[in-house]
N, C-alpha and C positions, 0 to 999 in steps of 0.2 A: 385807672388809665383808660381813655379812652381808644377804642379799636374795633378795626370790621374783620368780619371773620372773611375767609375768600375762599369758598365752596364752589369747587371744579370752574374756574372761571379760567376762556379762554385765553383771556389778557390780561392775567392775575400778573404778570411783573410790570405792566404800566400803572394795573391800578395800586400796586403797592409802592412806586413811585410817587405816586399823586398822593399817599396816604402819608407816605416817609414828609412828601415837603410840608406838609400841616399836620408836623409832629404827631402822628397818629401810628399806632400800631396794627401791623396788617398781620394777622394769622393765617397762613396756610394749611389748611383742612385737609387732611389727608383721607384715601378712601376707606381706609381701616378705619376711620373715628367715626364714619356716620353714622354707626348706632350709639352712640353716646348721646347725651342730652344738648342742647342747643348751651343751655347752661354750663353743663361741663367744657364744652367746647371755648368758651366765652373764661374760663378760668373760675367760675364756681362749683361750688359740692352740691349739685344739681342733680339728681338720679333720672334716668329717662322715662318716661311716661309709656309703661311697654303696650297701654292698650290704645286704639285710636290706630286709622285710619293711616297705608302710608304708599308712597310712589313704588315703581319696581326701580325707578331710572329718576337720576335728573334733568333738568332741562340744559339743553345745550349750552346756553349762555351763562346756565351757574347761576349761583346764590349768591348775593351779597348780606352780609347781617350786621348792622351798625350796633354797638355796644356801648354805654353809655357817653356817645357825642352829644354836645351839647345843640342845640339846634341851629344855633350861626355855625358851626363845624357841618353838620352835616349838610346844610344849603348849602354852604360852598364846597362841599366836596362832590355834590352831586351837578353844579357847576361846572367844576373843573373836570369831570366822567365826560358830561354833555361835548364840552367844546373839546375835548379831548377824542371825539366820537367813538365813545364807547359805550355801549349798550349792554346793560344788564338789566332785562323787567322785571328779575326777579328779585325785589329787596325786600327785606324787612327790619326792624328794630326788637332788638332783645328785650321781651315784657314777660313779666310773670305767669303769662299762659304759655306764651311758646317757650321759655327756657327747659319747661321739661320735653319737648318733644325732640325726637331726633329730627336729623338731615333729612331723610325724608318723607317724614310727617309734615316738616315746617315746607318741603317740596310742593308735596302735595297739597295742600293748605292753600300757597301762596296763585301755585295753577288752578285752582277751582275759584279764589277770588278773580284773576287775570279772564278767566271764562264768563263770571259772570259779569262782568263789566265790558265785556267788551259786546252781549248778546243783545 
């Protein structure tokens, strides 16, 4: 099934709203889970990646993790985010390197590309 994960997001019941209307399944990440693996999280037998690099903190506006949506599903759900004016920068999709990292490996990760892109 497709589903995004919603990692400390401050408007996690609009965007699981917007997820409910395009049959999507929205996970709520609890702070207990983010040493788990991105995988685990996502509903696979994925074990975390305990070495590697990771945040102390997340970013204010949260993680989004798309899981396997198919790519018309996640345009339009990043779409309906935009006009809905909801700002998450921090997205990513569940891929075979990140599934083993935790919450905040995939954090940290996601802030060091956001930096360099933006220098």
């Amino acid at each position: 099934m497709e589903k995004v994960l919603l990692i400390a997001i401050p408007q996690a019941e609009q965007v699981e709203q917007l997820a409910v209307k395009q049959h999507l399944r929205a996970v709520h990440i609890q702070p207990s889970a983010y040493g788990q693996s991105i995988g685990q999280l996502a509903g696979y037998a994925v074990p975390a990646d305990a070495a590697g690099t990771a945040a102390d903190e997340l970013p204010p506006t949260g993680l989004l993790v798309f899981c396997g949506l198919r790519n018309s599903h996640m345009d339009r759900f990043l779409q309906w985010l935009r006009h809905a004016g909801i700002e998450i920068p921090h997205k990513a999709v569940l891929t075979p390197t990140n599934q083993h990292w935790t919450v905040f490996q995939l954090a940290w990760e996601l802030e060091r590309e956001r930096r360099s892109l933006n220098q």
